[in-house]
N, C-alpha and C positions, 0 to 999 in steps of 0.2 A: 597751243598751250595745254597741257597736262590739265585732267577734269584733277579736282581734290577726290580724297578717297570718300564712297560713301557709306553709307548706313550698312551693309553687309559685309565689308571691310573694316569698318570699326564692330562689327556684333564676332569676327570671325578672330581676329587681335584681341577684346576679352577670355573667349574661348579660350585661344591658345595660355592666356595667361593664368588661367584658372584650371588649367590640365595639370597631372600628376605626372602624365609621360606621354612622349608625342603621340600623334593619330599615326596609327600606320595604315597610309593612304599605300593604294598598286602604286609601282616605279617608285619606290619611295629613295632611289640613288638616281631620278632624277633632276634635277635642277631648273626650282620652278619659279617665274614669277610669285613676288610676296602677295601679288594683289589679282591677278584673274586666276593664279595658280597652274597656270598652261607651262608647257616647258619653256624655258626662256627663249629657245630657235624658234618657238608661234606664237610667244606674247602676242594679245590682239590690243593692250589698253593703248596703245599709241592712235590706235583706231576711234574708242570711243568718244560717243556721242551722244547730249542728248536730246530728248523728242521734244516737241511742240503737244503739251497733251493737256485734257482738262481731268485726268486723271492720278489719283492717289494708289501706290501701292501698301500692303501692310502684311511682311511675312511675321508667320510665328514658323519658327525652324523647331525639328527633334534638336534634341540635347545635340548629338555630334553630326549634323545635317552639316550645318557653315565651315566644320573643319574640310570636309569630303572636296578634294578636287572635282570631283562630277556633279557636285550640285548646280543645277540651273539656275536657284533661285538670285543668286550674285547677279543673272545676266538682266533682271527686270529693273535692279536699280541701277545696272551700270546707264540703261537710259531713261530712265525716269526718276527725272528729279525729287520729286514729292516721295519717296519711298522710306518706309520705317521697316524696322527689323527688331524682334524679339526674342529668345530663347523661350518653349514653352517651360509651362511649369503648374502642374494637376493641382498644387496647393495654395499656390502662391503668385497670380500675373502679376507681372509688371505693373501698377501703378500707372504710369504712362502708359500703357498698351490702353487700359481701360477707360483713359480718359478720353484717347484717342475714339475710341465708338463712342463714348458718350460727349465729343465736339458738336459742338453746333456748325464749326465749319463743313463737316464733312456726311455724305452719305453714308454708311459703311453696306457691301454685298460679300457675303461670303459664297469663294467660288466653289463649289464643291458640287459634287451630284446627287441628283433628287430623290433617289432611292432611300437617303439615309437622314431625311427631312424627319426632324420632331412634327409631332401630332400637332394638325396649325400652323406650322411655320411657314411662306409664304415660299413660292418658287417660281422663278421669272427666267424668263430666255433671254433677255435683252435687259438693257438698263435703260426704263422707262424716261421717253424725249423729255418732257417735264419736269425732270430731278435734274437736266442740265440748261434749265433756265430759273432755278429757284435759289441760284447763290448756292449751293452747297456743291461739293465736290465729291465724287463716288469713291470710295475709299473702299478698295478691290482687296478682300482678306484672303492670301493664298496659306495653307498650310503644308508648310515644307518638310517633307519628311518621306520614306517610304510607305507605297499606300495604306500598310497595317499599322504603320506610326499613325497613319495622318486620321483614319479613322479612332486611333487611339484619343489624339489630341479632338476630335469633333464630340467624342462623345463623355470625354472626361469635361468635357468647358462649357460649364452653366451660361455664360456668356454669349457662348456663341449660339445659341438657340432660339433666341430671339429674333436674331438678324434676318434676311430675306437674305435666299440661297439664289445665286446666278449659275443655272446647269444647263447641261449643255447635250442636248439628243446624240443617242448613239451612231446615225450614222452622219453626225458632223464630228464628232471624233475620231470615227474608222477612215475616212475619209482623209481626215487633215494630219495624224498621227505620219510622225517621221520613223519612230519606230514607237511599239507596242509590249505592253508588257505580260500578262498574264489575264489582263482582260481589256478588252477594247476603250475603255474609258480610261486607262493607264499613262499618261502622258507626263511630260517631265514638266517641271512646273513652270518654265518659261514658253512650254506651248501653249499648256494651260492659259495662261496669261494674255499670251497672244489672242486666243478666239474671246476674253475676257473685253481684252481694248476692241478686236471688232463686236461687241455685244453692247458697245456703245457710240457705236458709228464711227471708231476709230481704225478703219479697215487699214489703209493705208500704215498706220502703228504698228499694228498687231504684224503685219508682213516684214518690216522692219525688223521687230524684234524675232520675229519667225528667222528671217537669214544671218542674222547674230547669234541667236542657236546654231544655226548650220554650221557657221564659220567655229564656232566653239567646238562642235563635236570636232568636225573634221581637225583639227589642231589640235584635241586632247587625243583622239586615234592618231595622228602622227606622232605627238610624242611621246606615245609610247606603243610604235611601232606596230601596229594593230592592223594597217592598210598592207594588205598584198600588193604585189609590184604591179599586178597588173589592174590593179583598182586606182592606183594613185593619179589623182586630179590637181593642175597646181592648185594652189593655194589662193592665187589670183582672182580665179571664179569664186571662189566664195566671199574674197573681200570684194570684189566688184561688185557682185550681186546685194553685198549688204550695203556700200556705198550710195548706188543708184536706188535700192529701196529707200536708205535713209533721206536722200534728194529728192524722191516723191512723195514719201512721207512729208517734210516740211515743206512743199509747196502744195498740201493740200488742205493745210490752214488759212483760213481767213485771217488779217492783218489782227484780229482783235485778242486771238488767242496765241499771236508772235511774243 
């Protein structure tokens, strides 16, 4: 049975509704899924699935982040339930967004790197064993955007400065990085995410949603012909590979958190 659409899906359907003229996205005379935005010959939503996690996600996306068929951030809530989505906004948050960190359900860590921590702000490698035996849930604030957005968005938001930053040592990102951008800590924000869920013992998660990026790249470079002939892998390998991660993933929870 078909997931319903979620929170990144409906934040990417206002977008569109509030646009003056289309995003012109590369391949734009391709012919894409309405909802993962892959060309319809690698739709993967038939695929999805999702985690067993004691985890909350919370994107704040740039203004035309959600429209971008390359954005990653779609691929955190395609498996994780708990996931909210915002458009940012320097004047004006959401309401909801705000109420969201100030839950008492929830922990909020913002994932970002420690270099660009306000004076005092508190910086953790790991999301402390203790915060997931106290009733509250770690609600993982990613900011969607490209890097000069995203530092845009950290340092224009009084809000966020309070929060406890979860960052992450440089060579566990040179190391785990599928590809790289201009500086080593540059990662798409579903890898991001991924070393996020292992930062709170969700290892088994984090690799899961690590081969569901795989499988997204590889399918957005096929459809739009980016794969040399002599690079081309089926397709297969990367949905297996995300199958069997997602199989270990869910049996590596205990019955309590099924």
């Amino acid at each position: 049975m078909a997931l319903a659409p979620h929170a990144v899906h409906r934040l990417y359907q206002y977008r569109k509704s509030i646009s003056t003229k289309p995003f012109g996205a590369r391949g734009k005379s391709l012919i894409r899924c309405p909802l993962c935005l892959l060309g319809e010959q690698f739709c993967t939503c038939a695929l999805r699935r999702q985690l067993h996690t004691q985890a909350s996600f919370l994107l704040i996306m740039y203004n035309d982040e959600v429209l971008k068929p390359t954005n990653s951030g779609r691929l955190i809530a395609d498996l994780i339930p708990d996931t909210y989505a915002f458009l940012w906004s320097r004047l004006a948050p959401e309401p909801e967004l705000l109420a969201l960190l100030a839950s008492p359900q929830y922990q909020p860590f913002l994932v970002f790197p420690a270099q660009y921590a306000e004076p005092g702000q508190t910086v953790l490698s790991q999301v402390p064993p203790s915060m997931l035996t106290q009733g509250k849930r770690p609600l993982l604030i990613m900011l969607d955007g490209s890097w000069r957005e995203a530092i845009k968005m950290f340092r224009k938001s009084p809000y966020l400065h309070a929060l406890p930053l979860l960052s992450f040592d440089p060579d566990t990102l040179a190391t785990y990085a599928l590809r790289k951008g201009s500086h080593d800590f540059q990662l798409g924000t579903a890898e991001v995410a991924s070393l996020a869920l292992g930062a709170m013992g969700e290892a088994a998660n984090g690799k899961a949603l690590s081969t569901w990026f795989d499988l997204f790249v590889e399918s957005s470079l096929l459809g739009r012909n980016r794969r040399c002939r002599e690079d081309l892998l089926p397709i297969t390998i990367f949905t297996d590979a995300f199958e069997q991660a997602l199989m270990l993933a869910n049996n590596s929870h205990s019955p309590e958190f099924r």
